[in-house]
C-alpha positions as CSV (number, residue, x, y, z in Angstrom):
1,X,197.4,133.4,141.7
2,X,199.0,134.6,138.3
3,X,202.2,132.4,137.3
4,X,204.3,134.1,135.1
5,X,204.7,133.1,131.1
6,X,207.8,132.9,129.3
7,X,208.2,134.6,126.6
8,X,209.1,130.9,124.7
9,X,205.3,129.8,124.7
10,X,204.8,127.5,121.6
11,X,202.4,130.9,120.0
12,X,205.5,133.2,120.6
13,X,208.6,131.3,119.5
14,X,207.2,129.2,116.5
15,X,209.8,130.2,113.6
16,X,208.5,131.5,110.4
17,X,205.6,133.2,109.3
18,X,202.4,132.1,111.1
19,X,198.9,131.2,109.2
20,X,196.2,133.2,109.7
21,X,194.3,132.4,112.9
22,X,190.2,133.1,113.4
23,X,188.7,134.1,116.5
24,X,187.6,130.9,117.5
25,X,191.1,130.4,117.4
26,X,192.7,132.6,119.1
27,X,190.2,132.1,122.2
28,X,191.1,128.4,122.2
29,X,194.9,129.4,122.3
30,X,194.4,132.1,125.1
31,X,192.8,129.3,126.7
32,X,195.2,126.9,126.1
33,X,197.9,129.2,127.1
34,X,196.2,129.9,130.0
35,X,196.0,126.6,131.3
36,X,199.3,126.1,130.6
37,X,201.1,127.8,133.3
38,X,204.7,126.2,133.6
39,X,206.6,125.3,130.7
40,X,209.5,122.8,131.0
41,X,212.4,126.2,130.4
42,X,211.4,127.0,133.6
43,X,213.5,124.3,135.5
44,X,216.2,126.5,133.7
45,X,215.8,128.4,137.2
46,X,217.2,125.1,139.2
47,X,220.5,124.5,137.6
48,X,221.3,128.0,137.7
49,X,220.9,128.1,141.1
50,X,222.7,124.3,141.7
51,X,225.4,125.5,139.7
52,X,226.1,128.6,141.7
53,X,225.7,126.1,144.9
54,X,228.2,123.9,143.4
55,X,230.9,126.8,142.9
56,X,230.4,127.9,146.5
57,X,231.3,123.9,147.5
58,X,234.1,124.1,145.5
59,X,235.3,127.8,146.9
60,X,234.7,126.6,150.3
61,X,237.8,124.1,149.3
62,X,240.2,126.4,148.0
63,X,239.1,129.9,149.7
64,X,238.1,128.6,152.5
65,X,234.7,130.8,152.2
66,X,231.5,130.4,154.7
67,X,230.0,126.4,153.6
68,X,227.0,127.7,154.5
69,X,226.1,130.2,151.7
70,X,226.6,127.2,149.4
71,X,224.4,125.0,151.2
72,X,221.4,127.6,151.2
73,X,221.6,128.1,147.9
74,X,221.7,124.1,146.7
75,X,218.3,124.0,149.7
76,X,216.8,126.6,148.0
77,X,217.6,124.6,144.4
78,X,216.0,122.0,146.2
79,X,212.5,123.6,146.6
80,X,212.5,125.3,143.3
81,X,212.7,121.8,142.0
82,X,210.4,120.1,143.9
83,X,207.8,123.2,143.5
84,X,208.3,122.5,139.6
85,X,208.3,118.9,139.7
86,X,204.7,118.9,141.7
87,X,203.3,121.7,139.8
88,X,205.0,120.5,136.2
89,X,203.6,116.9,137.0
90,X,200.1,117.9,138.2
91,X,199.5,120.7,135.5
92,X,200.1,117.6,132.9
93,X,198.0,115.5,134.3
94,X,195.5,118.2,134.0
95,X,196.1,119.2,130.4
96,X,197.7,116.4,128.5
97,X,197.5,117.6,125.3
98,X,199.4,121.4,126.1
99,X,201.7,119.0,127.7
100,X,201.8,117.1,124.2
101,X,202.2,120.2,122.6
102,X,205.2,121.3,124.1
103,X,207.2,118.1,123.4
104,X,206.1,118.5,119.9
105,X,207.2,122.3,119.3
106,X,210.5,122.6,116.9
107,X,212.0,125.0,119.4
108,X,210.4,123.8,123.0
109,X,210.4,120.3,122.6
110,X,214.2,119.9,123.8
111,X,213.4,121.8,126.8
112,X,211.6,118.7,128.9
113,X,215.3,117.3,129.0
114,X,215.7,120.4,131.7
115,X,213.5,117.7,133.9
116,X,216.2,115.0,133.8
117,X,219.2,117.9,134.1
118,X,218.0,119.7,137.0
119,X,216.9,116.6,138.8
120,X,220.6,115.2,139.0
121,X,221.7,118.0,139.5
122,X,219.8,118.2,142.9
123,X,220.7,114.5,143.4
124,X,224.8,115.3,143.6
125,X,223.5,118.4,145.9
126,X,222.1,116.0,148.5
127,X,225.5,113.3,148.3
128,X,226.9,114.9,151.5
129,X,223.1,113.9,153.1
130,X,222.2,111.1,152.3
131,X,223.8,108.6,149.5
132,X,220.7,106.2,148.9
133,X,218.6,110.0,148.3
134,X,220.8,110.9,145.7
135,X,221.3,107.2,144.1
136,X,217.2,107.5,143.8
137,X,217.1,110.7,142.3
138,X,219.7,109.5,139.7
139,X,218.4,106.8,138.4
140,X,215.4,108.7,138.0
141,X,217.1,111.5,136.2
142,X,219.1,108.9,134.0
143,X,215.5,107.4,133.2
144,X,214.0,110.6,132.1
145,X,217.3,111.6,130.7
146,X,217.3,108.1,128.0
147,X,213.8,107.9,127.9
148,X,213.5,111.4,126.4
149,X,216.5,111.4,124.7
150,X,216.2,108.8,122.4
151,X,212.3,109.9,121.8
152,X,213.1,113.3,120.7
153,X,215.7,112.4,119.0
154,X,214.3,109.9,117.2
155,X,211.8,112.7,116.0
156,X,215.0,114.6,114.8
157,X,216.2,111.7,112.8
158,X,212.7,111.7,110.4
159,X,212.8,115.1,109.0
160,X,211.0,117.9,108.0
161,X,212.1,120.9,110.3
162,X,212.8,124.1,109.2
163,X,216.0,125.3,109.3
164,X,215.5,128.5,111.5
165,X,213.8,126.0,114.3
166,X,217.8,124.8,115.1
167,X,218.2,126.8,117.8
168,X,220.8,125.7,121.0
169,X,217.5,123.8,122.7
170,X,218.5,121.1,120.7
171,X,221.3,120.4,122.9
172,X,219.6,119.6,126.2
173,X,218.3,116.4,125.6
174,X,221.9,114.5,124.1
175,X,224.2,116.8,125.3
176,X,223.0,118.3,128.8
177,X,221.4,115.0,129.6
178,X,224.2,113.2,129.3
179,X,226.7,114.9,130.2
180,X,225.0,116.1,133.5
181,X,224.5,112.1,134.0
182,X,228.3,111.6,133.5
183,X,228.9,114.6,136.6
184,X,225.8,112.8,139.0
185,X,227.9,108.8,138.3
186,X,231.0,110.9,138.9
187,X,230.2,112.0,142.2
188,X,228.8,109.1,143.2
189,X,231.6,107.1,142.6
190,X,230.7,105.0,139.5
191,X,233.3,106.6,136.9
192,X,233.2,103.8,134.4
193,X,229.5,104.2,133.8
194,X,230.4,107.8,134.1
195,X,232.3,107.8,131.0
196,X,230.0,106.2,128.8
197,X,227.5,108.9,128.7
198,X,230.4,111.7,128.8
199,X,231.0,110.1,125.4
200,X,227.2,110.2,124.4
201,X,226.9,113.8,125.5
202,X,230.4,114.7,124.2
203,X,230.0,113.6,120.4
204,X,226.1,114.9,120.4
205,X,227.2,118.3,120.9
206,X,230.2,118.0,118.0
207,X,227.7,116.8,115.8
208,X,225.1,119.4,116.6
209,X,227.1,122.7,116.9
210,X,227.8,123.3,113.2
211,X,223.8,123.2,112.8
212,X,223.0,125.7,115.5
213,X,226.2,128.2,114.4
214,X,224.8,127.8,111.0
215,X,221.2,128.9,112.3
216,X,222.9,131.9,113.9
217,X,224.7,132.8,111.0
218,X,221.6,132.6,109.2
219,X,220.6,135.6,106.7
220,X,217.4,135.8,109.3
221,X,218.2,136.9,112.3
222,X,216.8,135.3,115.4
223,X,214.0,137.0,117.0
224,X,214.3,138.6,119.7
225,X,212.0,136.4,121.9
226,X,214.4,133.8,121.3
227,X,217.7,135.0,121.4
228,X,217.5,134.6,125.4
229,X,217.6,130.6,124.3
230,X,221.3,131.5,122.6
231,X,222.4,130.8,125.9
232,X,222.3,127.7,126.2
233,X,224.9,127.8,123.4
234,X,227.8,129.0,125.5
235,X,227.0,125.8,128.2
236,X,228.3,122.5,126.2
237,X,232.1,122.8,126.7
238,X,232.3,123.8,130.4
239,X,229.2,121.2,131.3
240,X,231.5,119.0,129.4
241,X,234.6,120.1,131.4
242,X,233.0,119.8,134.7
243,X,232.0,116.7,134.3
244,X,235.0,115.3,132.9
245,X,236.8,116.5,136.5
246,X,233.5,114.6,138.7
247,X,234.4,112.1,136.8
248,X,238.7,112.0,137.1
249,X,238.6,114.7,140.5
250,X,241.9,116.2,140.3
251,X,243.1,115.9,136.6
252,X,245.1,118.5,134.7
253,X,244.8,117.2,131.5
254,X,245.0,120.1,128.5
255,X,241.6,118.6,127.2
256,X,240.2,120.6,130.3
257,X,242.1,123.5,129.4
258,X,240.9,123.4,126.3
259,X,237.3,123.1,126.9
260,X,237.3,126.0,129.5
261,X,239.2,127.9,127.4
262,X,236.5,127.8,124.5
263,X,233.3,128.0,127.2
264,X,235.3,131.2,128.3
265,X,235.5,132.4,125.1
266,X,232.1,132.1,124.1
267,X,231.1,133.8,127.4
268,X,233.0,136.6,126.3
269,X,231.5,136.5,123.3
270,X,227.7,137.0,125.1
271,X,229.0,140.1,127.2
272,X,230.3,141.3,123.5
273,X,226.5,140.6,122.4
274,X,224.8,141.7,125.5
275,X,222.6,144.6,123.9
276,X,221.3,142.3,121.0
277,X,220.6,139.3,123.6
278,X,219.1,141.6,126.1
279,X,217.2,143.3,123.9
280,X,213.6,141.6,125.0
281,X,212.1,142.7,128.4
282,X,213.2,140.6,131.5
283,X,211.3,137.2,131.3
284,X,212.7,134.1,133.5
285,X,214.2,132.5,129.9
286,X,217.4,134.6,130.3
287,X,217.9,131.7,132.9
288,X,219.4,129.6,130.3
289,X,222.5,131.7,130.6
290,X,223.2,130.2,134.1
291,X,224.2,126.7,133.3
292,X,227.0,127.6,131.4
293,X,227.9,130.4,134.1
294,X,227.8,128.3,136.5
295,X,230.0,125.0,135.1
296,X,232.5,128.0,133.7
297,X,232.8,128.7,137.8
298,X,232.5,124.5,138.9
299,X,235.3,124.0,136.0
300,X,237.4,127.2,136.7
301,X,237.5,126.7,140.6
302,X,238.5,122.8,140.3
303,X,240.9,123.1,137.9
304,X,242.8,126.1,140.1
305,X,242.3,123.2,143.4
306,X,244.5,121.0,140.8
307,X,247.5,123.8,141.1
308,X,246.7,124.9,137.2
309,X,248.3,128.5,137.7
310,X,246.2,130.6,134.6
311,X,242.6,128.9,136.6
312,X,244.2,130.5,139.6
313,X,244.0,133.7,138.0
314,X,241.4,133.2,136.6
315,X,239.2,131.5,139.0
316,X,238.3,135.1,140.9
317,X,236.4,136.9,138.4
318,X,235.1,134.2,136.8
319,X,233.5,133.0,140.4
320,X,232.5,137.1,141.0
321,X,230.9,137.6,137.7
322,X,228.6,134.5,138.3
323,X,227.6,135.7,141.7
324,X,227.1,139.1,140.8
325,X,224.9,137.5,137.0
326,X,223.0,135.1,139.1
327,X,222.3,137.3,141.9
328,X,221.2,139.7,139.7
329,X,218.5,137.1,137.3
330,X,217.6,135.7,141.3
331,X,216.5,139.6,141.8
332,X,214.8,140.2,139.0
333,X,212.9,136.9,138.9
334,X,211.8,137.8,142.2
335,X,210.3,141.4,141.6
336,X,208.8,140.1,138.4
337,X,206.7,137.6,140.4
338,X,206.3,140.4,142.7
339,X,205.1,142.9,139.5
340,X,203.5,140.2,138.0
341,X,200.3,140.3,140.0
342,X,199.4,143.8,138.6
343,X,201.0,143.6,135.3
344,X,199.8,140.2,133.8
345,X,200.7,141.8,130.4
346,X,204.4,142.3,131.0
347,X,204.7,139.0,132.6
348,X,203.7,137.3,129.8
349,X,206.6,139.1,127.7
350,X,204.3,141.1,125.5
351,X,203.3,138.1,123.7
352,X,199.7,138.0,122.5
């Protein structure tokens, strides 16, 4: 069966110029990337899809709209993850050392924090179902989420990257982790612990933003098998908002404001920039758009429940567009695993 590639292999999205490679080498890394068959980006595919689940909970409560649509889409998160989990898990034990590599990239390392983020947010998913399900799949996600964290970071802290390798993957692991673990204690009723890695995820992401704006403002411009990675940029305040209201349900506080306004502003910002962001061929990567998306809708659609009358204007198109964006990567990703099977070279990206 062929699995697609992203385009974000450790061969295509190494920054920089690349040293000369013999032909020995380049059939051990055809090989290698052969074997490899899921990266870590692809758990991208789950919070998108969560996320859109969550908004459709949270329209359900102030639209009134069909519950069911939301619960489909949070089962069919559910499957995508545990698909992922099994194959991720299985493929590692297989090939340790493309595994290895992977953490180890400059630009994919931070993506194996997607683990820990998509797996809580499948545990708040399955609160209404069962409580001691979603308490498991927490701590497991809070596990991963330190565990990996403080590794990678740790890495960070010693040096010697190259300043084009600052790209917004460096957020997942401090700032998605964290602040995806402050949503999951949230909704499960444990604010106070809640809080503590709001402000963990919080500060990460105001100490790492004025290195990945630099990056983008840098004299090279990003590539444009990377550039679908920019999106995880526009995802820190509204993740940050949306937890903040898991974890105070009800709040009106101008802090959320705030935050919503900026994520909103920055999504604005990517329309503004679609050509230049869209400019590589579909590959599943331009999944990373969907987090943000989605919290944008989560945060918009809670904040108008709270009587906050510009969300209640607002709260309508933002909730369309990320129906109609999501929809739209859902169809895509599906004909390009369709396509896939007679066009190895296109699902791959073009990447040699």
């Amino acid at each position: 069966m062929t699995v697609i590639r992203l385009a974000d292999s450790s061969a295509a999205l190494r920054s920089g110029p690349r040293p000369p490679v013999n032909d020995r080498g380049l059939e051990m890394e055809a090989h290698r990337i052969k074997r490899r068959q899921i990266p870590a980006s692809y758990f991208g595919v789950v919070l998108g899809v969560a996320g859109l689940g969550q908004a459709w909970r949270s329209a359900v409560q102030l639209w009134h709209l069909p519950s069911a649509i939301g619960e489909a889409l949070l089962a069919m998160a559910g499957l995508i993850w545990a698909a992922l989990i099994i194959g991720y898990v299985w493929q590692s034990i297989r090939n340790f050392e493309a595994a290895k590599a992977e953490f180890l990239h400059p630009v994919q390392g931070g993506t194996p924090a997607l683990i820990a983020v998509s797996t809580l947010l499948i545990a708040i998913a399955v609160i209404p179902y069962s409580m001691a399900l979603a308490w498991l799949l927490t701590i497991g996600g809070i596990a991963w989420n330190i565990g990996f964290a403080l590794w990678h970071t740790g890495t960070l802290w010693q040096g010697g990257r190259n300043s084009e390798d600052m790209l917004p993957t460096l957020y997942l692991p401090t700032v998605a982790g964290n602040l995806t673990t402050a949503a999951a204690l949230g909704a499960l009723g444990s604010a106070d612990w809640g809080w503590i890695f709001l402000g963990a995820g919080f500060f990460s992401w105001l100490a790492l933003e004025s290195l990945v704006i630099h990056r983008l403002w840098h004299s090279t411009s990003i590539p444009a098998p990377q550039r679908p990675l920019i999106g995880i940029q526009f995802a820190p305040p509204v993740v940050c908002a949306m937890a903040w209201l898991a974890l105070s349900p009800g709040s009106t506080d101008h802090w959320l404001l705030m935050l919503w306004g900026y994520g909103l502003f920055q999504l604005l910002l990517g329309l503004r920039l679609g050509l230049w962001l869209g400019v590589q061929p579909f590959i599943p990567a331009y999944w990373a758009y969907t987090f943000g998306v989605a919290a944008a809708t989560v945060s918009g659609l809670k904040l108008a429940q709270a009587g906050i009358h510009s969300a209640q204007v607002l709260a309508v198109p933002v909730f369309v567009g990320a129906n109609v964006f999501i929809g739209y990567l859902v169809i895509r990703t599906v004909h390009l695993l369709i396509t896939s099977k007679d066009t190895p070279q296109r699902a791959t990206g073009g990447q040699r």
